[in-house]
C-alpha positions as CSV (number, residue, x, y, z in Angstrom):
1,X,0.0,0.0,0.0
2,X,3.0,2.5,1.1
3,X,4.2,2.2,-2.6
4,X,0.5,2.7,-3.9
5,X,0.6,5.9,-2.5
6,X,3.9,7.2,-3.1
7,X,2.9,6.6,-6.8
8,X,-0.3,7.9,-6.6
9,X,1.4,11.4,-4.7
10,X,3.9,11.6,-7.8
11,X,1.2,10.9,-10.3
12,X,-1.1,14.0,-8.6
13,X,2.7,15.8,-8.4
14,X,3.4,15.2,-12.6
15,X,-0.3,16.4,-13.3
16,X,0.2,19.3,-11.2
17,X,-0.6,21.9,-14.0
18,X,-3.7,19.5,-14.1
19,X,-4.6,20.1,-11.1
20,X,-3.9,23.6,-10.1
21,X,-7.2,24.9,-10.0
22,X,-9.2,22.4,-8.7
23,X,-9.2,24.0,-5.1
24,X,-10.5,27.4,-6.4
25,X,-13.1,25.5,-8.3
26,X,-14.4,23.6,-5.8
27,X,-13.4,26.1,-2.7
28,X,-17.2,26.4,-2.2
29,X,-18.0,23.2,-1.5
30,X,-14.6,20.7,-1.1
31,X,-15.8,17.0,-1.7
32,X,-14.4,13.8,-1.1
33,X,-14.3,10.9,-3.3
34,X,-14.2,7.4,-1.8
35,X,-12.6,5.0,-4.2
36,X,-12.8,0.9,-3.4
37,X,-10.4,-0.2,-1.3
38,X,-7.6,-2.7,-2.1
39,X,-8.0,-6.0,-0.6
40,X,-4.4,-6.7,0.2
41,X,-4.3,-10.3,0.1
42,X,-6.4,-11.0,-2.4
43,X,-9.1,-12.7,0.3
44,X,-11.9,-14.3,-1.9
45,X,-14.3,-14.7,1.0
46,X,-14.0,-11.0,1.8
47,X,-14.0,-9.8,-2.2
48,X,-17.3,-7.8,-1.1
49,X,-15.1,-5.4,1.3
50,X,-13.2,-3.3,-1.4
51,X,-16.9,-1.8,-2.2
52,X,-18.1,-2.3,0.9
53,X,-15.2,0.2,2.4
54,X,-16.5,2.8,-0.1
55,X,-19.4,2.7,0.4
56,X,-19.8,2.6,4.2
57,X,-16.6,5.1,4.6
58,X,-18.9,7.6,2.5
59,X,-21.6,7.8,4.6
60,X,-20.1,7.6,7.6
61,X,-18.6,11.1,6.2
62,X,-21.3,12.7,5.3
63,X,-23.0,11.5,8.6
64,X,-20.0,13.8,10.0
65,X,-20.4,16.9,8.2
66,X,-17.8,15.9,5.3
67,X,-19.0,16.1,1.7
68,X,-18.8,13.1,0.8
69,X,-19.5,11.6,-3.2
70,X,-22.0,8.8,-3.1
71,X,-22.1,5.9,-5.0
72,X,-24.4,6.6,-8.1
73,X,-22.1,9.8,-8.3
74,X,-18.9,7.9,-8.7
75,X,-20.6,4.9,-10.7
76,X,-22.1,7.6,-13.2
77,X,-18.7,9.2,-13.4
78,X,-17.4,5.5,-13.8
79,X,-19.6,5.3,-16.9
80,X,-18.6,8.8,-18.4
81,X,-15.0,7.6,-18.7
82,X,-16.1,3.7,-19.6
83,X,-14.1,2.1,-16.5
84,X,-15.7,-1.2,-15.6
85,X,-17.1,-1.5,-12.0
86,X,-14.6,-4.0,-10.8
87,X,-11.8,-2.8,-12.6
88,X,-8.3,-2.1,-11.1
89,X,-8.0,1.4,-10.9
90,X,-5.2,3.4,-11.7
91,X,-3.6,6.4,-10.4
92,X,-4.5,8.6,-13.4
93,X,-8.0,6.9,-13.5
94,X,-8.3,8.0,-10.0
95,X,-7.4,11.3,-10.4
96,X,-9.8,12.0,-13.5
97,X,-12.6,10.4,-11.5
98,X,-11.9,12.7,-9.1
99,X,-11.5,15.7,-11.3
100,X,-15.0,14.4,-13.1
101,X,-17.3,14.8,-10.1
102,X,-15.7,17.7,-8.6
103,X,-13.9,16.2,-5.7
104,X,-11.2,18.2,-4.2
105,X,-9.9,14.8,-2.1
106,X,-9.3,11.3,-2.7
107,X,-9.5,8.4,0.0
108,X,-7.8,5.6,-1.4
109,X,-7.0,2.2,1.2
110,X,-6.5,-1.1,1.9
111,X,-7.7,-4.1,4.1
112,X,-7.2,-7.4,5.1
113,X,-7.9,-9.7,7.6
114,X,-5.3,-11.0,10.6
115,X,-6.6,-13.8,12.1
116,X,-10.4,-12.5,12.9
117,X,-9.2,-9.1,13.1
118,X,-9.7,-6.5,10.3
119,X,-7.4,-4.4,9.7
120,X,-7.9,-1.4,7.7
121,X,-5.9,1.3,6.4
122,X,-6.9,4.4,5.0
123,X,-5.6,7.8,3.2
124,X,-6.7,11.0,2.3
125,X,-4.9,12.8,-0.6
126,X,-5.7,16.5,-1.3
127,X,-5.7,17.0,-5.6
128,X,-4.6,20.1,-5.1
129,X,-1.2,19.6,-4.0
130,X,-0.9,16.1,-4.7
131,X,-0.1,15.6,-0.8
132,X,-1.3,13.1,2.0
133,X,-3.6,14.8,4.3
134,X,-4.9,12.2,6.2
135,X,-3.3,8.7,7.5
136,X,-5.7,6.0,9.2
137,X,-5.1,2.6,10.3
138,X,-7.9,1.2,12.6
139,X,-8.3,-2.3,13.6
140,X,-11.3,-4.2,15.0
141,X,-13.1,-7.9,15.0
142,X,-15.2,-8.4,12.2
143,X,-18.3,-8.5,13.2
144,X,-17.9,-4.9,14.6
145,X,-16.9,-3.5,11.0
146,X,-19.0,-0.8,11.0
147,X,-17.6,0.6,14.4
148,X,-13.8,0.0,12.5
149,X,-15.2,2.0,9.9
150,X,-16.7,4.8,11.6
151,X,-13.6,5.5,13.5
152,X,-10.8,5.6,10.1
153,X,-14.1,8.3,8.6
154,X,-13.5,10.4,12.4
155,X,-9.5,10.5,11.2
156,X,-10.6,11.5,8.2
157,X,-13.5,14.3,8.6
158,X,-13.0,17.8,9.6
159,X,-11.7,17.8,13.2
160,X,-14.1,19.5,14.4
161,X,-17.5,17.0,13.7
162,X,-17.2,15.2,16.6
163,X,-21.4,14.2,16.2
164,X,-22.7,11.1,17.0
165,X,-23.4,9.1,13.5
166,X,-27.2,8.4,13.7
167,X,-28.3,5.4,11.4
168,X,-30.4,2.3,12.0
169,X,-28.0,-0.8,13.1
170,X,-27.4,-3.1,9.9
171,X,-26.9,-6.9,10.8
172,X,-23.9,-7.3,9.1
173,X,-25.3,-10.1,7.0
174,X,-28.0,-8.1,5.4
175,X,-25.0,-5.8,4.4
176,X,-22.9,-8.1,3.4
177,X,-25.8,-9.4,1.0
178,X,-26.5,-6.1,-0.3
179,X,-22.8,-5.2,-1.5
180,X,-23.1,-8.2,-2.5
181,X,-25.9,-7.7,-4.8
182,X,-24.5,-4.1,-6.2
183,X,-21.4,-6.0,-7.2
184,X,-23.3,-8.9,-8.7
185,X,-23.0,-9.3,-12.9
186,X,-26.3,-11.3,-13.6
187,X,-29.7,-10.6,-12.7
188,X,-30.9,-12.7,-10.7
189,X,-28.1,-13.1,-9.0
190,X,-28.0,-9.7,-7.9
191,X,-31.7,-9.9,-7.2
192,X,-31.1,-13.2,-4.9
193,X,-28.2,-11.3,-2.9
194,X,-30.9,-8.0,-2.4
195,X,-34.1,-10.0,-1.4
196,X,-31.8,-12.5,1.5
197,X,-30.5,-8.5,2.7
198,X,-34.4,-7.7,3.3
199,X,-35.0,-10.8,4.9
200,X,-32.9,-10.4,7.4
201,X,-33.8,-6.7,7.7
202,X,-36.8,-5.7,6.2
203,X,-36.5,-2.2,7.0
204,X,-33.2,-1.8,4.7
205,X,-34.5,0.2,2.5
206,X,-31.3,0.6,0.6
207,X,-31.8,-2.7,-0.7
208,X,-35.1,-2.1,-2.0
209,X,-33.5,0.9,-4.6
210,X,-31.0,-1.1,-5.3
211,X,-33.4,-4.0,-6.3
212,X,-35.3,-0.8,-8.5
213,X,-31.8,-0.3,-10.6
214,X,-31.8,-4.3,-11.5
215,X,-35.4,-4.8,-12.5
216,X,-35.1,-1.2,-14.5
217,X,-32.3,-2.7,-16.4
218,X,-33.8,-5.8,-17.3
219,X,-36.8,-3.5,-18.3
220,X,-39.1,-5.1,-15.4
221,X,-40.7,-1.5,-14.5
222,X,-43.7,-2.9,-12.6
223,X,-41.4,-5.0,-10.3
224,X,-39.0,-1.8,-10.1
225,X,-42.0,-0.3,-8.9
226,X,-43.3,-1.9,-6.5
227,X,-39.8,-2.2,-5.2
228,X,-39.3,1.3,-4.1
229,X,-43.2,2.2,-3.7
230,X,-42.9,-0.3,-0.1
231,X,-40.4,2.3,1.0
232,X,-42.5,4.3,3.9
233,X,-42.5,8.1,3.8
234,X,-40.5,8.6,6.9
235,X,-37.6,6.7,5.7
236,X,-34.5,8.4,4.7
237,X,-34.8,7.0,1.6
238,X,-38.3,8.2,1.0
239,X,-37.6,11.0,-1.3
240,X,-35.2,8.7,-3.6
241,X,-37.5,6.0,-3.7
242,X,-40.7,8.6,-4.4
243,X,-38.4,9.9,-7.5
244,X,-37.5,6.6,-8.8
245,X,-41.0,5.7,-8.5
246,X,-41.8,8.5,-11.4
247,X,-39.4,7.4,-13.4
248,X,-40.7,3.8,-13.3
249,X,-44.4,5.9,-14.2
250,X,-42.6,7.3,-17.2
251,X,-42.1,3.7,-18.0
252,X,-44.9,2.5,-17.5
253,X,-46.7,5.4,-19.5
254,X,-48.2,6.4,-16.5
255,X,-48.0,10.0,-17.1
256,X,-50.3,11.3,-14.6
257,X,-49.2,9.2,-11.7
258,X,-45.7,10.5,-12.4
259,X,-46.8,14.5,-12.7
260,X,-48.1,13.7,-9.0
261,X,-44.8,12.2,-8.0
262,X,-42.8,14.9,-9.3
263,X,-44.9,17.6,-8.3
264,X,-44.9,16.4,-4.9
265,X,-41.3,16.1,-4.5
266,X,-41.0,19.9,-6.1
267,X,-43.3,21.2,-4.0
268,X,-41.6,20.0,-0.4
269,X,-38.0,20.5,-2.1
270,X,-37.3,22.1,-5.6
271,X,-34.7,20.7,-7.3
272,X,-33.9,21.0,-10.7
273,X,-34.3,17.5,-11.8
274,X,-38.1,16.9,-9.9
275,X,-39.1,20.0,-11.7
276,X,-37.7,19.4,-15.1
277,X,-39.3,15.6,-14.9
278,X,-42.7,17.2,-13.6
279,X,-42.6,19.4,-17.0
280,X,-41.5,16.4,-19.0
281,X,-44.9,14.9,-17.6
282,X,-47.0,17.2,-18.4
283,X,-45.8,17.6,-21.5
284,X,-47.0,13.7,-22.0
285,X,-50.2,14.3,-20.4
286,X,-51.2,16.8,-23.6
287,X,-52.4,20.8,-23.6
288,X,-55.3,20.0,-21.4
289,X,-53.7,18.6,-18.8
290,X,-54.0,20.7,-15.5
291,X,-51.5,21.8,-12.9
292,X,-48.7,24.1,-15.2
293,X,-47.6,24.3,-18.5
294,X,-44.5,22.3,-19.8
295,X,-42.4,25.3,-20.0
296,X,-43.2,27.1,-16.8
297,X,-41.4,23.5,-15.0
298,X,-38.5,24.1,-17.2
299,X,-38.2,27.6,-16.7
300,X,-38.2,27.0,-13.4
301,X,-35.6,23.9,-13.6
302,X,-33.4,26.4,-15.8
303,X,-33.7,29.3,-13.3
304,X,-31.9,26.4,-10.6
305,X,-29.4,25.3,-13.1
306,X,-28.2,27.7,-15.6
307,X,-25.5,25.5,-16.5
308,X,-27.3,22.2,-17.7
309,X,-28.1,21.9,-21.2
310,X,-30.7,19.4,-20.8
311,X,-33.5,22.0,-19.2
312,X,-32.6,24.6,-21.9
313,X,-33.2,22.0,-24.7
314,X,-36.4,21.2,-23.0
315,X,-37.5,24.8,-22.6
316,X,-37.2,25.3,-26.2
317,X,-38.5,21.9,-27.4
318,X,-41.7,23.2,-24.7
319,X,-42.0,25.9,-26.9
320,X,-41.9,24.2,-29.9
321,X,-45.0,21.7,-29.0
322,X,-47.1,25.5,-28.3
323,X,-46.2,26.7,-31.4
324,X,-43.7,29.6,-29.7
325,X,-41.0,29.5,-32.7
326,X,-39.3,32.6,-31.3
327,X,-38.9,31.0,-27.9
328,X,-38.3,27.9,-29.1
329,X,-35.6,29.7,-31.2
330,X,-34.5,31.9,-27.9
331,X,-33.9,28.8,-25.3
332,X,-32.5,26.4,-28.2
333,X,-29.3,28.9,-28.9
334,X,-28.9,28.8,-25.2
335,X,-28.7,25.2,-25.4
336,X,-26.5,24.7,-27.8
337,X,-24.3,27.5,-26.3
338,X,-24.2,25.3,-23.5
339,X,-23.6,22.2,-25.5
340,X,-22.5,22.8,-29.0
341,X,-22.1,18.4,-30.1
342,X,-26.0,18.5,-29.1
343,X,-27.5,17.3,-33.4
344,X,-31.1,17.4,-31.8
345,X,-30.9,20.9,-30.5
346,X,-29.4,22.1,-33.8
347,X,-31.9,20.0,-35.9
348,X,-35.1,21.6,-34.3
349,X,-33.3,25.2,-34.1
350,X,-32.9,24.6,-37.6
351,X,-36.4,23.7,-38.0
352,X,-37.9,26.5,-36.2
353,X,-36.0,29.2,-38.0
354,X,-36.8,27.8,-41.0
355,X,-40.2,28.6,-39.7
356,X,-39.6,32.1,-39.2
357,X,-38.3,32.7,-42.4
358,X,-34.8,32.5,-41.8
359,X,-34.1,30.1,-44.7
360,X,-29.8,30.6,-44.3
361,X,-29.7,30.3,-40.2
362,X,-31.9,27.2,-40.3
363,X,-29.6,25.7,-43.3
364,X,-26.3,26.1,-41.1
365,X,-28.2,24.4,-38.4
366,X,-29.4,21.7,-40.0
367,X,-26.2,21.2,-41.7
368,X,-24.2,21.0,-38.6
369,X,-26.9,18.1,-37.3
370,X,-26.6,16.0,-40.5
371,X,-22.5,16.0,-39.9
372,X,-23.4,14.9,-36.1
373,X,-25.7,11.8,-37.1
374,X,-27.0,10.2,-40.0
375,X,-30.3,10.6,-38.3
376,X,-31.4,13.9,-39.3
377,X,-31.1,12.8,-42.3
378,X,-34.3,10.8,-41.8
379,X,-35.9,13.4,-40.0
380,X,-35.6,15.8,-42.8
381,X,-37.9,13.6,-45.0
382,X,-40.6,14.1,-42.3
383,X,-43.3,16.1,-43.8
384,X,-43.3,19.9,-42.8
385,X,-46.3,19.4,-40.6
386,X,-44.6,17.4,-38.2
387,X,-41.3,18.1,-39.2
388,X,-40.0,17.7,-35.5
389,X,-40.5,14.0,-33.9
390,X,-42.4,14.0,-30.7
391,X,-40.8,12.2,-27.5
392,X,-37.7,14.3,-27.5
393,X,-38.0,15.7,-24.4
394,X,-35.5,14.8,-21.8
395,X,-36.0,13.1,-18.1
396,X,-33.4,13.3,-15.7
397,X,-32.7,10.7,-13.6
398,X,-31.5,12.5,-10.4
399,X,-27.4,11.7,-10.3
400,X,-26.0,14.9,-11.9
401,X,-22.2,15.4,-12.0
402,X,-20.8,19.0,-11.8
403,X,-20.7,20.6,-15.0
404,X,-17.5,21.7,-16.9
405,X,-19.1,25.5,-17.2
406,X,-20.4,28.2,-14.8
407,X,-22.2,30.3,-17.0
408,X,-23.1,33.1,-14.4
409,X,-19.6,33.1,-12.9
410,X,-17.5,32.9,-16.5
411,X,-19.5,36.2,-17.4
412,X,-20.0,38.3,-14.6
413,X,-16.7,40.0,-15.0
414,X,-17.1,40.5,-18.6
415,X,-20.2,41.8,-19.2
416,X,-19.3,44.9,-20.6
417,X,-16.3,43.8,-22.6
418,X,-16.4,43.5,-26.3
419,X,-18.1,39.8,-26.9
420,X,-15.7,38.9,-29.6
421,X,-12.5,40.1,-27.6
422,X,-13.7,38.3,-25.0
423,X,-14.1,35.4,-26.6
424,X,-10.6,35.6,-28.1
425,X,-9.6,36.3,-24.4
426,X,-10.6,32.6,-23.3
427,X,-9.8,30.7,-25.8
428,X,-5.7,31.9,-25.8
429,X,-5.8,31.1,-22.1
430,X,-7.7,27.4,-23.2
431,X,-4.8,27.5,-25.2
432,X,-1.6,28.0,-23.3
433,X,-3.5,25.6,-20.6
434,X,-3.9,22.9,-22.7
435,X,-0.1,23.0,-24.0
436,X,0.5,23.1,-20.1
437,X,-1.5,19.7,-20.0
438,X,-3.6,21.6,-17.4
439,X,-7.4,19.8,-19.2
440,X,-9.6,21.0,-16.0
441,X,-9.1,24.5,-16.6
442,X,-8.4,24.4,-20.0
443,X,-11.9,23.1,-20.1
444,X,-13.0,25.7,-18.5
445,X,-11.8,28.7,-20.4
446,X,-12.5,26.9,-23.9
447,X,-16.1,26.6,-23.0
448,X,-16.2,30.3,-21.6
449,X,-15.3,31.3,-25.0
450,X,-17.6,29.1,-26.8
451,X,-20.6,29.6,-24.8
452,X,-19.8,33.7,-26.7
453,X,-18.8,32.1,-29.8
454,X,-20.1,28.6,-30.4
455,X,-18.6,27.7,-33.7
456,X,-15.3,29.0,-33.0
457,X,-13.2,26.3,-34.8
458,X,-10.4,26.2,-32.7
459,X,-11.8,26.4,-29.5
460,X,-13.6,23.0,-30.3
461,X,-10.0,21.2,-31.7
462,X,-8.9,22.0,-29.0
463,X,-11.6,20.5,-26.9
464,X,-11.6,17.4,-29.0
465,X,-7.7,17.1,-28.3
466,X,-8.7,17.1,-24.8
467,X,-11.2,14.6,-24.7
468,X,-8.9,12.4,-26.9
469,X,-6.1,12.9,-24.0
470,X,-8.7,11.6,-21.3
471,X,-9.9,8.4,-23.6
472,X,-13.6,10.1,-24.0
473,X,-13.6,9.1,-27.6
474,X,-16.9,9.7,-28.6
475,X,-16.9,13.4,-27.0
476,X,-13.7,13.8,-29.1
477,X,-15.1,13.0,-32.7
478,X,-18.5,15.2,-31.9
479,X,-15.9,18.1,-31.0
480,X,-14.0,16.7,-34.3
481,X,-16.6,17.0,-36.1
482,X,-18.2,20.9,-35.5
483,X,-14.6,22.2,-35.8
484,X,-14.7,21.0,-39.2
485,X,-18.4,22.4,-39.7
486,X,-17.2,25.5,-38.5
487,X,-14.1,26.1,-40.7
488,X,-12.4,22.8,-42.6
489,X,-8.5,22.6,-41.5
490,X,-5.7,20.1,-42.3
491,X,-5.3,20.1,-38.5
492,X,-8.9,19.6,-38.0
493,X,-8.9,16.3,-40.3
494,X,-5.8,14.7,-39.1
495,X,-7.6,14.8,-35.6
496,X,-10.8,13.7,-36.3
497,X,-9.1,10.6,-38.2
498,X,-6.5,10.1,-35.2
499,X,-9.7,9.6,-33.0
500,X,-11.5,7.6,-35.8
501,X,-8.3,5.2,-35.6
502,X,-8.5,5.0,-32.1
503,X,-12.0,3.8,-32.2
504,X,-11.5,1.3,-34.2
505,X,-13.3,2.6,-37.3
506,X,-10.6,2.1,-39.9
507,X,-13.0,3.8,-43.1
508,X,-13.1,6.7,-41.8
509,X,-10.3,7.2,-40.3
510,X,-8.8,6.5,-43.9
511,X,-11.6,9.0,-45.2
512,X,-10.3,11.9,-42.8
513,X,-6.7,11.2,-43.3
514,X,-7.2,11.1,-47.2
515,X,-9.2,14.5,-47.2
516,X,-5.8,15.9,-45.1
517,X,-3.6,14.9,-47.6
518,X,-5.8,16.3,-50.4
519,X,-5.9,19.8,-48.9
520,X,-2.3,19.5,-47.9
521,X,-0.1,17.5,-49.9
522,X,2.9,18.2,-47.7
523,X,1.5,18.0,-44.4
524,X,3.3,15.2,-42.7
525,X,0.7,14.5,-39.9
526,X,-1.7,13.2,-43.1
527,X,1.1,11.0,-44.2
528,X,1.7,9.6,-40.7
529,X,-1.9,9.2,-39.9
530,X,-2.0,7.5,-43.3
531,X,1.0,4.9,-42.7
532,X,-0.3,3.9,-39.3
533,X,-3.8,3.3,-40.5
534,X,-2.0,1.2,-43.3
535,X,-0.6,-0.9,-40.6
536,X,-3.4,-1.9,-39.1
């Protein structure tokens, strides 16, 4: 473990640039990823600990105060960056993990298992500096894990939560059955592991949403259901479980039963993602459906996160469905400011100013949607009465990680500058921090300029290049592909083929380098990109 850590510490120290500005980013609110621990002798009767530790260390943090990053958060960050659940992670997985969900701390560890005595060791590693802030080693019998655990989170949380960590006592079994089941590859495994956990205590509710995540995979919504609907209201699951129940409604095309859910979680606690899905149901429920309009829940959702996409895309599809073309036009620029790779925004945007007469606008847009996907292709044979396909509204499932821009904050001090120089401002600062290797704020700048100049060419390269560096391949061809849109380049070509090769998709990876060499005859990145594609 000792030579884990001094690898980890140099990795954090050679990413440095990297990592510079995450404690200004996140000085607000510092969080602390939990990643599995290592089981050091490879133990296979105690396997289920390595996510066990996570887990358990997690909330025992946030039961102290600490800001800890739950499970879905790190399994949905997991999933941006296509690590497998079980996979070995290494130091610069770690580190972009933690970058990815905003955490300004890692806790990486180890355990094993001396006689009956588990021993468990523990660090805490600041991204900032790349240094070891806290040091734990705890040891305890097994069947008091939970105490062992408790005690490494206390050397680990601020030193001044000293409170007493209030949960209902687990049987260690039903625990034990219930990692057991989150780690479990087939179905009914998993399922057998979760229903022996609520045997033994029927009151873990946990269990029960876990058991909603299996049968909503296997696409058993009514058993998903009626999993989470047996959760009672005054359990600390409750609101989770209501929230999961509307998105097993939306399933089930129970529209109205999910407006109910939705509105009811919105009206006790507004959050973004209740209020967008109640919106998203009423826009299912038809015009004559009472209790809001569509776009007054998005508004809403928008006005609590100006930085998502999603609830802008929805605000202007809302508009669309009333027939508001210049809203729908309005919101839609804002969504694609906010996410330029997003075809379906462009596609409608493109339909809607077409609808207001603005034949060139709507041609650029729909242009930029074909070179995204094939699909609006299709779409555009749709007849001009329903030129826009119904069901694109967007549900959010409740885990969100942070996003890359702060719209609000990236302006505010440039409000009265010239938009263009402004825009030029941030993307030579994404530029001498990308050379630096420093992606994170990079990111940040290049998206500053682009949400005041969305088809600036370089600025998206130079996102793709970034995204390529940090093995998001698919994020990398869509930025590939829009800094062609917005200006072809020799550069632009070789990059977009480079990522191409990467993926796997020799044709056009051949295509992009051939169009390189065409428009540059001499360029030597073409030729390279050409030879190694030859030796595949």
């Amino acid at each position: 473990m000792m030579t884990r850590i001094i690898g980890f510490a140099v990795c954090c120290s050679s990413l440095g640039a990297a990592l510079a500005g995450v404690a200004a980013a996140q000085a607000s609110s510092p969080r602390i990823l939990v990643v599995p621990f290592e089981n050091v002798r490879r133990e296979p009767s105690i396997v289920w600990l390595s996510e066990a530790a996570a887990v358990l260390l997690a909330d025992d943090l946030n039961a102290l105060g600490a800001s800890a990053i739950t499970r879905d958060e790190r399994r949905e960050a997991f999933e941006r960056l296509q690590v497998p659940p079980g996979a070995v992670l290494t130091d610069a997985t770690i580190i972009r993990i933690g970058l990815l969900v905003g955490a300004t701390e890692v806790v990486t560890g180890s355990f094993q298992l001396e006689s009956d005595v588990l021993v468990v060791h523990a660090r805490s590693l600041a991204l900032e500096t790349g240094r070891i802030s806290h040091d734990v080693v705890q040891r305890g019998p097994m069947p008091q894990m939970f105490t062992t655990f408790e005690a490494v989170a206390r050397g680990i949380a601020p030193s001044a939560s000293r409170l007493p960590i209030e949960a209902p006592p687990v049987p260690l079994a039903a625990f034990e059955n219930y990692v057991k089941g989150l780690l479990a590859e087939m179905p009914a495994t998993a399922i057998n592991y979760l229903q022996t956990a609520l045997r033994a205590m029927p009151g873990f509710d946990r269990a029960r949403l876990a058991l909603w995540d299996v049968y909503t995979e296997q696409g058993d919504h009514t058993r998903a259901l009626a999993a989470v609907s047996s959760v009672p209201a005054n359990s600390s699951w409750a609101r989770r479980a209501k929230f999961l129940a509307g998105l097993s409604y939306f399933s089930l095309n129970k529209n109205d039963e999910a407006f109910i859910a939705f509105k009811s979680l919105s009206d006790v606690q507004a959050t973004a993602a209740a209020l967008n899905n109640a919106g998203v149901a009423q826009v299912r429920r038809g015009a004559a459906a009472d209790g809001g309009t569509p776009v007054s829940f998005f508004g809403k959702a928008a006005e609590l996160d100006r930085d998502d996409p999603d609830y802008f895309f929805n605000l202007g599809y809302g508009s669309w469905i009333t027939r508001d073309v210049q809203g729908t036009i309005y919101w839609l620029r804002e969504a694609v400011r906010r996410n330029p790779t997003d075809g379906e925004a462009h596609f409608v945007l493109g339909t809607a100013l077409a609808a207001a007469g603005n034949a060139t606008e709507a041609a650029r847009e729909r242009d930029l949607a074909r070179r995204l996907s094939s699909t609006f292709e299709r779409w555009e044979q749709r007849p001009q009465a329903d030129a826009v396909p119904r069901g694109l509204e967007r549900i959010k499932g409740g885990i969100e990680l942070p996003h890359s821009l702060r719209i609000d904050s990236a302006l505010a001090t440039g409000e009265q500058r010239d938009q263009r120089n402004l825009a030029q401002f941030y993307l030579d600062r994404g530029r001498r921090l990308f050379q630096q290797e420093n992606d994170r704020e990079a990111m940040t700048e290049l998206n500053r300029a682009l949400y005041l100049s969305p088809y600036e060419a370089e600025a998206h390269l130079l996102v793709g290049r970034i995204k390529m560096r940090n093995n998001r391949l698919q994020e990398a061809i869509d930025a590939f592909k829009i800094a062609l849109w917005s200006a072809e380049t020799v550069q632009a070509h070789v990059a977009l083929g480079d990522a191409y090769l990467q993926a796997k998709d020799l044709n056009a990876a051949r295509t992009e380098a051939e169009r390189a060499a065409t428009l540059d005859p001499s360029s030597i990145e073409a030729r390279q990109l050409l030879e190694r594609i030859r030796g595949r």
